[in-house]
N, C-alpha and C positions, 0 to 999 in steps of 0.2 A: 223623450217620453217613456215612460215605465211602463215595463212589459204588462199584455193584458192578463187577467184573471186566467181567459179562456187559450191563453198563451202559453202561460205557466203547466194549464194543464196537458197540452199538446207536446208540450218536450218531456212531461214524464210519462207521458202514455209509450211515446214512439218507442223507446226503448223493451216494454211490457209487449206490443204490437209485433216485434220482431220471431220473438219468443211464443206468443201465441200464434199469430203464422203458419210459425214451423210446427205449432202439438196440431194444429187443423188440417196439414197436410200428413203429419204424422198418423193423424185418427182414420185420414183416409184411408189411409193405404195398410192401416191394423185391421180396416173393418172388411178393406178386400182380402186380406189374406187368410183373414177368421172365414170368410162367405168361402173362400179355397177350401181350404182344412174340411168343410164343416161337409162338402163334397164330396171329398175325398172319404170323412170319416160314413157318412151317409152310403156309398158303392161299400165300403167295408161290413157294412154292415147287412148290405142284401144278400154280401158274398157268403160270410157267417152264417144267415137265414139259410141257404141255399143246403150248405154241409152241415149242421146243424151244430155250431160253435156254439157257444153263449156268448150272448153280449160284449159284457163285462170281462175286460183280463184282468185280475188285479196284478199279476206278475209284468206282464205287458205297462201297467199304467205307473208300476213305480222306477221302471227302468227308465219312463221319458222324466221322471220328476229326477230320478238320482242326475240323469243327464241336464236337466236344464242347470241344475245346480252349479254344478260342474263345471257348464260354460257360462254363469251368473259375472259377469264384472261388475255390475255393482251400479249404481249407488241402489237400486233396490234390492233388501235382506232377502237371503233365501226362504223365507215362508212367508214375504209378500209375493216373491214369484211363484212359490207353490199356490198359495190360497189364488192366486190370480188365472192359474193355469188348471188346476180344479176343476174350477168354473168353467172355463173352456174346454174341458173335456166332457164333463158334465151334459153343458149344452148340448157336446157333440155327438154323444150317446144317446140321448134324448132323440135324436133323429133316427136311430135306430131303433132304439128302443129306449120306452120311459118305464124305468125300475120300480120295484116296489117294494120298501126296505119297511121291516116291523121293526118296531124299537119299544123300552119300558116309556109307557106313556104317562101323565098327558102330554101336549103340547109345551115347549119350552124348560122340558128337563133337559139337565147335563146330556144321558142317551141321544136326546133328539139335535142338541147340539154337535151328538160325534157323528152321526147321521149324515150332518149337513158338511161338516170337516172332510168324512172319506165318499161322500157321492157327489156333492157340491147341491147344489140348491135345485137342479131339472130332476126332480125324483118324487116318485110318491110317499112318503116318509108315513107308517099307517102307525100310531100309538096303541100300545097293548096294556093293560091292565098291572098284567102280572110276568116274570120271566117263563113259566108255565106255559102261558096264552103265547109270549113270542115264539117259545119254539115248534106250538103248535102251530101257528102260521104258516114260518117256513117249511112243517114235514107234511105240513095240507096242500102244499102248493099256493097259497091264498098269497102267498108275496116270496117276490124272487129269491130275497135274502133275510138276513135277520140277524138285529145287532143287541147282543147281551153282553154287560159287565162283568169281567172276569175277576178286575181286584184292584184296589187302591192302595195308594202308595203310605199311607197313612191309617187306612181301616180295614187293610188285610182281603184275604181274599173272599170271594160271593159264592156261599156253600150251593146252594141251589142251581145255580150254574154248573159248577163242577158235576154236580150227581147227575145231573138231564144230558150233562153230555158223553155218559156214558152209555147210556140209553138210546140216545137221537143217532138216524142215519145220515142225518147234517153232517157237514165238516168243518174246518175251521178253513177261509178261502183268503181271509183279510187280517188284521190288527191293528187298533188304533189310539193310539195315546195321549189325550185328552186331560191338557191343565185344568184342574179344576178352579177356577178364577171366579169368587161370589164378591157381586156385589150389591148394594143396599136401594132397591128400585122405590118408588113413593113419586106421588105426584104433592108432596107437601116442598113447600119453598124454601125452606133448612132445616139441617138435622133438630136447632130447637123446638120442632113442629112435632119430631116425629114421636109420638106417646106408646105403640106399638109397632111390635115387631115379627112376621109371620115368617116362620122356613120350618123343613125340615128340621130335626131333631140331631141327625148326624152335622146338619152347615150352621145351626146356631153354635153347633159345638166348637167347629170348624174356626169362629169366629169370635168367643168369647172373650177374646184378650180385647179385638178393638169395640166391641161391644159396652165392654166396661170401661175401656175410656170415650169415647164419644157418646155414648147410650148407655149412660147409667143406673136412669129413672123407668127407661122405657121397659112394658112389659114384653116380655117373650112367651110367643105360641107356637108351639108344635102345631106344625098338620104335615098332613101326606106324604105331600113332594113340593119342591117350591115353588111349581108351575101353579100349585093352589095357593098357595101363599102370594105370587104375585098378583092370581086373578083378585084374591081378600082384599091384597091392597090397594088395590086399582078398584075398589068400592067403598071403601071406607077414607073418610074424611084422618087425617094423623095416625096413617097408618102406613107402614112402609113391609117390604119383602126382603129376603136376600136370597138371592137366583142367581142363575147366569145370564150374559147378557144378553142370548136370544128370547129369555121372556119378554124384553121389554116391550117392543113394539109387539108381539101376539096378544097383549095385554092391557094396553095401552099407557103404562107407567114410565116413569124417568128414570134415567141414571143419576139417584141423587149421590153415592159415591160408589168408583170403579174399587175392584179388586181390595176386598177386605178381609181378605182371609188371613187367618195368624198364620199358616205354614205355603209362604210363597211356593213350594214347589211341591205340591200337593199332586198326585196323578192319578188317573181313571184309567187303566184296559179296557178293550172292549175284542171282542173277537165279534169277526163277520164269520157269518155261516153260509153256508148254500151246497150246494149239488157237484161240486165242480173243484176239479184239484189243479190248480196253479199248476204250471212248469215253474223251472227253478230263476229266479232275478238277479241273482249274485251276491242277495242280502237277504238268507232266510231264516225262519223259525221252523221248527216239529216240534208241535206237540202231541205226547202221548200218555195215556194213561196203564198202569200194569200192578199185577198182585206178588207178594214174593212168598213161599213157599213158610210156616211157622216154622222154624228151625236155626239152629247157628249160622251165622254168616250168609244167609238165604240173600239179604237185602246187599249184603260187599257183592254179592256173586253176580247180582243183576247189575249193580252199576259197574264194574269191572271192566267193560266191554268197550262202554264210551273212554273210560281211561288209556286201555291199549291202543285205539284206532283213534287217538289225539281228537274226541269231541265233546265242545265243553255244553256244561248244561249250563243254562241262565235261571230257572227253577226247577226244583220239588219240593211237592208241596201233599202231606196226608191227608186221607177221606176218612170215615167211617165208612164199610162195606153195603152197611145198610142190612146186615144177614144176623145181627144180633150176638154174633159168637165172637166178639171183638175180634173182627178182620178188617184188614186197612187196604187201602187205594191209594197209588202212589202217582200223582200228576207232575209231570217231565216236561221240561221246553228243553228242547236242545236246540244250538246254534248249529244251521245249516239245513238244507231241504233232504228228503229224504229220496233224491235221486244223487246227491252227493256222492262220491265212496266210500269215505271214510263212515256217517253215517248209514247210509247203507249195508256195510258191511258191519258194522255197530247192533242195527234193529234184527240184523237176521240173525247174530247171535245168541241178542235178548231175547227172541221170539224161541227157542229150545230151550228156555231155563225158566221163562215168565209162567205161572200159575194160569193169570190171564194178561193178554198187550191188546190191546185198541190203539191204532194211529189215530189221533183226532184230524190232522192236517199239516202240510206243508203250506208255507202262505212268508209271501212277502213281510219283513220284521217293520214296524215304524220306526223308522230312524226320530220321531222327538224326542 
């Protein structure tokens, strides 16, 4: 007699059966260890309350990522284990305390996506208007932290950043580097549907090569930010967006196609701000901002120092003074924290020759 229907199905289940099994005992015992941690991380956090720590370490939080990395076997990538452990710190923070990070709003901008990248999702993410408005936030105390764009890999650096943070008593605590990844949201059924196109003016640009092969006909609209542009097309009948992919669900539009951008490795900085100076993680940035003197060799003489004491700069980058008499501002990252020695002994040099030096911050570097 030939095997039953309900036969055939029982010999290829059992094998699936064995394997789920073991991820339902596996989830058990993730979810008792996460309920541990989260204990654990919860006592840490009254202890902090007690001595009056912050929160947040970001020095502290990228030392457990550099470490999980490191003992990663595999088969899950290192930024599925990061973005997974994020979250679970995130979570576990939230038990101590729930953050409140200002970002350039609205909802569903790139900003609000690096947001959710360097705090993980248990955070109060508050949208600001303007770079202006974020870093009033953070100096009002109105939000713990505050994340402003520093420069793109592609469209240079965000002048109005620079100049506020020569001004603000913020510092720079974080840094995050954020693929700029646009793609084409629309609730229309194929791209033959789609007759317009709403984004920003800088991600249409971003995008014009595959625009003009796949969306030839279609028109293009500037607006704002493309957090407006997906809310446009998520109300309009053959209209589509191009955002990142946290607009979608804020919005309630599709992915009608992922990652369209004509320069795959397109990147966004963002510097975290706040009250509070990192110790050093073994993988850091300083950056600083200083004036050189108008005279011969004034500008050899200020950088000289990092050259003798072997510390490399990763930028400089010119301001206008803002003083009218064409004087310039010279912004510095140097690799290393500024409890290093070699830096160290590098800033205190700089600091007898500099016109003017601001440390902006020492802060953990993004290794993406």
């Amino acid at each position: 007699m030939a095997d039953s229907p309900s036969g055939d199905d029982d010999a290829r289940e059992a094998p699936l059966r064995v394997h789920r099994d073991a991820i339902d005992a596996l989830d058990r015992e993730i979810l008792a260890r996460l309920s541990e941690r989260a204990v654990h991380a919860k006592a840490i956090g009254a202890l902090k309350a007690d001595s009056g720590l912050p929160a947040w370490r970001p020095e502290r939080e990228a030392q457990v990522l550099v470490r999980l990395c490191e003992q990663n076997a595999g088969p899950l990538s290192d930024d599925a284990v990061i973005g997974v452990f994020r979250q679970v710190m995130s979570a576990c923070l939230a038990l101590e305390q729930r953050l409140r990070v200002a970002y350039l709003g609205p909802a569903g901008t790139f900003s609000h996506a690096a947001v959710t990248r360097q705090f993980g999702a248990f955070v109060d993410a508050v949208p600001c208007a303007t770079i202006d408005e974020i870093f009033r936030a953070g100096e009002a105390g109105r939000t713990d932290y505050a994340v402003v764009p520093v420069e793109n890999s592609t469209e240079g650096t965000v002048g109005r950043t620079l100049d506020l943070m020569v001004m603000t008593d913020l510092s720079i605590c974080g840094e995050i580097k954020l693929r700029v990844q646009q793609n084409l949201l629309s609730n229309a059924p194929g791209l033959d549907r789609v007759v317009k196109v709403y984004s920003h003016a800088q991600s249409l640009a971003q995008c014009a090569q595959w625009l003009a092969r796949h969306l030839p006909g279609a028109e293009r609209v500037p607006v704002s930010s493309n957090a407006e542009a997906a809310r446009l097309a998520a109300l309009e009948t053959g209209a589509a967006a191009i955002a990142g992919e946290i607009a979608a669900p804020i919005y309630g539009v599709a992915v009608l196609a992922p990652h369209i951008e004509d320069e795959p490795n397109n990147t966004t900085r963002f510097w975290v701000l706040g009250r509070q100076a990192p110790s050093a993680s073994g993988r850091d940035e300083t950056s600083l901002v200083m004036s050189a003197p108008n005279q011969p060799g004034a500008m050899h003489a200020l950088l000289e120092p990092f050259a003798r004491h072997g510390v490399s700069m990763s930028r400089i980058e010119s301001r206008p003074a803002r003083t009218g008499l064409w004087e310039y501002l010279f912004f510095v990252d140097l690799v290393g924290h500024r409890d290093d020695p070699p830096v160290n002994a590098a800033l205190t040099e700089l600091a007898r020759k500099a016109l003017f030096l601001k440390l902006l911050g020492s802060y953990p570097a993004d290794q993406a």
